[in-house]
C-alpha positions, 0 to 999 in steps of 0.5 A, a space after each residue: 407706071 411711067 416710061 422714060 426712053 434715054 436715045 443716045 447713050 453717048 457721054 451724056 445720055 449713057 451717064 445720066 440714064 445711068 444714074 435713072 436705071 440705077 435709081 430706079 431699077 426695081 421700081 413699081 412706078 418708073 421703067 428705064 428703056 434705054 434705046 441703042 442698037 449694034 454693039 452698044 445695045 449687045 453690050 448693054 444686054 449682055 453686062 449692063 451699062 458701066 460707068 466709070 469715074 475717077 474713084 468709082 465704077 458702078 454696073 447698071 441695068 435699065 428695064 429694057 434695052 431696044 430700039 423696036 418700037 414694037 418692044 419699047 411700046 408708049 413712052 412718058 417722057 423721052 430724053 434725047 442726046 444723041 448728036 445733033 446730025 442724028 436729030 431727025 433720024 432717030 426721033 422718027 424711027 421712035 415715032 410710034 413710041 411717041 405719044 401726044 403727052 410724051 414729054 420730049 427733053 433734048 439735051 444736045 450741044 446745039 441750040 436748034 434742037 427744040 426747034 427741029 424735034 417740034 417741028 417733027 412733033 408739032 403736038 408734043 411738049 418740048 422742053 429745052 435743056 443742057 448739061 455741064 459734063 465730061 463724058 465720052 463712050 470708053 468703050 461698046 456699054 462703058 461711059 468714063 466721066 472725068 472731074 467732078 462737075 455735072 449739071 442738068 438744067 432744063 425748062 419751057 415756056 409752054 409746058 405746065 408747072 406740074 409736068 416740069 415739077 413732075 420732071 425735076 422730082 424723077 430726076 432729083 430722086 436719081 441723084 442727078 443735080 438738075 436745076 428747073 429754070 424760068 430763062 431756059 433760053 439764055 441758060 442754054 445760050 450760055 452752054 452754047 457760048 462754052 461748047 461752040 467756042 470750045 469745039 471750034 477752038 480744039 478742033 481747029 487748033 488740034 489742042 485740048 483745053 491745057 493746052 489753049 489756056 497756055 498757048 498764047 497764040 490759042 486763047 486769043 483766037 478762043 477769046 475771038 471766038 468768045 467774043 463773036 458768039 457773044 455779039 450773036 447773042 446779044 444781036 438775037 435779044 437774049 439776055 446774057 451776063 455782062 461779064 459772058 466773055 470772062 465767066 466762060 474762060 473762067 469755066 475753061 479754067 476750071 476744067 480738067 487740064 488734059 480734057 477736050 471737045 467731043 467734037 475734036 475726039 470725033 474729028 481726031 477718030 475720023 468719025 463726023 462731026 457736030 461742026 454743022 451745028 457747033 461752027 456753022 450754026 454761028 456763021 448761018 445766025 450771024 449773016 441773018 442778024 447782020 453780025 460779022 464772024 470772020 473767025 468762025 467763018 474762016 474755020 468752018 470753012 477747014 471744019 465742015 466738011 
């Protein structure tokens, strides 16, 4: 029987452990746990896990839902996305779940969490990943996704064939369209380039994704930011498209209209805020590579609290 934790039941983590809970909810060879607390783990025990879409709702039910590593025992593979402020936190109140051959996917909005999870996991495998979705917590247990697009990608240079394949099946067989990719790194780059500049954008400006493609004054500061996050990229060897700049506005333009950043929700809920990690992290990167961001400095300066 393999074991897979889901930490993090947010927009990400409550929408694809759903769809594992429900694919493999009475399985003889794969076992749920999601691993929350307070209300959501209340919630959860009590109705099961909602996931609502825009034609659908569905109720799911995972195995076990904890966050006692004594209840949780041993686990296979544990995906985490939770927000990036909580990183170390939670993977070191799951110590005891982590096993040497406990395979780790983080898919966060950063860049950097591979790096902090391996540094509190030196022996463990860990992967790097990203997803494409709009989803937020509604409410305590219930996840709303709007617009139809979700992607997973995931990958490693270190970890083996087998264990990625091994991976890809698990979630395939849930229904979830994860893609196994060699150039893991420049895909999370790519991620990072949308989501960062998105963040900054919304969060700074107070505007959701309409209402950037339609003020003028908005895109270009969005564009700028495009820009910037770019010549980072490029200044750390990572192999981007040519066209970088254009194919991310071209994602913006294909998302839902009234949708925003999970960081600008969070700042207009007056909850913190991944901006360490979606502003900073730009700023932080760019002085040690020698490429100016004038623009991001100047909003992280509003931003970071």
């Amino acid at each position: 029987m393999k074991k897979i934790g889901i930490l993090g039941l947010g927009g990400v983590g409550g929408y694809f452990g759903g769809l594992l809970a429900k694919a493999y909810f009475k399985s003889d060879e794969i076992e749920i746990v999601f691993i929350a607390r307070g209300e959501t783990q209340k919630a959860i025990k009590e109705n099961g896990l909602k996931i609502v879409t825009d034609d659908s709702e569905t109720i799911v039910h995972p195995n076990l839902v904890s966050n006692n590593p004594e209840e949780i025992g041993k686990l296979d593979y544990l995906i985490c996305a939770t927000k990036t402020y909580d990183i170390e936190e939670s993977l070191i109140s799951l110590k005891d779940c982590i096993k040497k051959e406990t395979l780790i996917l983080p898919l966060y909005n950063g860049v950097d969490a591979q790096e902090r999870i391996q540094k509190l996991y030196p022996e463990n495998e860990v992967l790097q990943g990203c997803v494409y979705i709009i989803s937020m917590i509604f409410s305590p247990g219930t996840i709303r996704k709007i617009g139809f697009y979700e992607k997973l990608f995931f990958g490693s240079k270190t970890a083996s064939a087998s264990q990625l394949e091994e991976l890809q099946d698990i979630l395939q067989k849930a229904k979830i369209e994860s893609h196994l990719v060699k150039n893991i790194e420049e895909t999370v780059w790519e991620k990072f380039i949308f989501i960062s500049a998105l963040a900054t954008a919304t969060s700074y400006l107070n505007q959701n994704i309409g209402e950037i493609l339609k003020n003028a004054d908005s895109k270009v500061i969005y564009i700028e930011l495009l820009h910037e996050i770019e010549d980072l990229a490029l200044a750390k060897g990572l192999k981007m498209p040519r066209d970088i700049v254009s194919q991310t506005i071209i994602k913006l333009e294909k998302s839902p209209k009234e949708a925003t950043s999970s960081m600008h929700r969070d700042l207009q809920a007056g909850k913190n805020t991944e901006a360490i990690s979606l502003t900073q992290f730009v700023v932080n990167e760019g002085k040690k590579y020698g490429v100016k961001t004038p623009l991001y400095e100047k909003i992280a300066r509003v931003l970071v609290k």
